[in-house]
N, C-alpha and C positions, 0 to 999 in steps of 0.2 A: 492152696493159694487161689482166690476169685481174680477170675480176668477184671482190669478196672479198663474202661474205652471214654475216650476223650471224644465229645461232639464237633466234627467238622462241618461250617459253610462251604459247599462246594457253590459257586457263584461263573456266570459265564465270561467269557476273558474280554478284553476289548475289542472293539469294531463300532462302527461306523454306524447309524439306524440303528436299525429293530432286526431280530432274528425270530427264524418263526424254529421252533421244536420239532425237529424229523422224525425221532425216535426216543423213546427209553430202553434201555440196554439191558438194564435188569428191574427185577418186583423192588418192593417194599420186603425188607428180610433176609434180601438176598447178598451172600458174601459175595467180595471180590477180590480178586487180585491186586498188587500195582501196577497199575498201570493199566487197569483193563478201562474202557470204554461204557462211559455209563448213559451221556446225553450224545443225539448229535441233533447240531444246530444247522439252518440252514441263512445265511447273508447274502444278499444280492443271489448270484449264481455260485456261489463257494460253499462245501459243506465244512463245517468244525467240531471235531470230535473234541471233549470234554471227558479228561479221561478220571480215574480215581486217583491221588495223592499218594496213597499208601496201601496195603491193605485191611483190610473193614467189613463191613457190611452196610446195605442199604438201608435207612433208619425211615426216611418220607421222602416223596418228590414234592417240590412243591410246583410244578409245573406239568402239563399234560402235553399229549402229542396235538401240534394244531398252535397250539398260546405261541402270541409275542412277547417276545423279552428285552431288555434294553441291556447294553452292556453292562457287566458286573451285575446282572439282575442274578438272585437269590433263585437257583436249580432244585436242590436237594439237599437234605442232609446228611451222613455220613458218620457212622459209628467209627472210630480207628481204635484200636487195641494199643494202649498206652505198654513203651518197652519198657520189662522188667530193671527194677536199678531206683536206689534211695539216694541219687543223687543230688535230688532237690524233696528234701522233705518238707510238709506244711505244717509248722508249727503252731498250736494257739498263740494270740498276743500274750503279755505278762496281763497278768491278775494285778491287781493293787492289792494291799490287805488291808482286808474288811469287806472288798466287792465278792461277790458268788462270780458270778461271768458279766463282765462288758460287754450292753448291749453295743447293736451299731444303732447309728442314726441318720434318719432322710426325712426329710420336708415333711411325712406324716407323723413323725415321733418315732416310737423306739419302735424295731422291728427285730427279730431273733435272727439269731449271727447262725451264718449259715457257711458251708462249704464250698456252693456251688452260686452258679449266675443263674435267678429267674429270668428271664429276656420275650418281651414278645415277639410275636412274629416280623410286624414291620419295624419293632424297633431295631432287630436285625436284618432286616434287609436294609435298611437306610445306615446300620453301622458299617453294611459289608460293602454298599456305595459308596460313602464318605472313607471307608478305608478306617472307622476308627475301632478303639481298641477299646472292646467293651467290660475289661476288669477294670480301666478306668472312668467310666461312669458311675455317678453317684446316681443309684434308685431314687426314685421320688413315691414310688406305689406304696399304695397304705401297705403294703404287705413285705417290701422289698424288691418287688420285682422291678426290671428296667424296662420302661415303657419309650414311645416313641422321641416325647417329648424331653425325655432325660438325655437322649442322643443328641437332640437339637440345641438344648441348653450346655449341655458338654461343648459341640461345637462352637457356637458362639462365645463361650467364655476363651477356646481358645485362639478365635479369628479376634478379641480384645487384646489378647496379649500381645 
């Protein structure tokens, strides 16, 4: 049985200004504990430790020692080992008959129906700012992937509602 690992935003918590990065805890590659300590941040005169969620490993930073950050700015990412159990299995959609596979569709035409979210970088950072939930954006990229703009357009359709 292959380990399957689910990609975690680790993003910094709120506060006030800008924080500057004291430390990285661990490399790129490196497993962790729960609970172990990966960033610490430095505000005003208070330090904030940013610990890991779960255990995992370290996948990229995306910040160095030195950089300002803004609350909820985008740290690192984070591999977590998804827990064994077919509690929630993902099933294809139904087929019609006569179709082979139903494409999906986004603003460039058909794009091949995939398992996983393509997402760029800041179009993840500005989902993990606004808080939104990026299985429900609609890709707009010729290719499927979720671009910045797809996050913006998501939000404002729902600040219409």
């Amino acid at each position: 049985m292959t380990k399957e690992y689910t990609t975690h935003l680790i993003c910094a918590p709120e506060f006030a200004g800008h924080a500057t990065v004291l430390s990285l805890h661990h490399a790129q590659g490196d497993e962790v504990g729960p609970d172990d300590v990966l960033v610490t941040l430095r505000v005003a005169d208070a330090d904030i430790a940013v610990h890991a969620p779960a255990p995992g490993y370290v996948d990229r930073f995306m910040v160095s020692v030195g950089d300002q950050v803004e609350a909820t700015g985008l740290l690192l990412m984070m591999e977590v080992e998804d827990e064994d159990g077919d509690w929630l299995e993902i099933l294809p959609p139904p087929v019609q008959p006569g179709d082979d596979e139903p494409p999906l569709l986004s603003t460039g035409g058909l794009v091949p129906r995939r398992d996983y979210l393509v997402v760029s970088l800041k179009a993840a950072q500005l989902a993990a700012r606004l808080g939104v939930d990026l299985a429900e954006v609609v890709p707009g990229g010729a290719q499927g992937e979720i671009e910045e703009a797809d996050v913006e357009r998501h939000v404002r359709g729902l600040l219409r509602r």
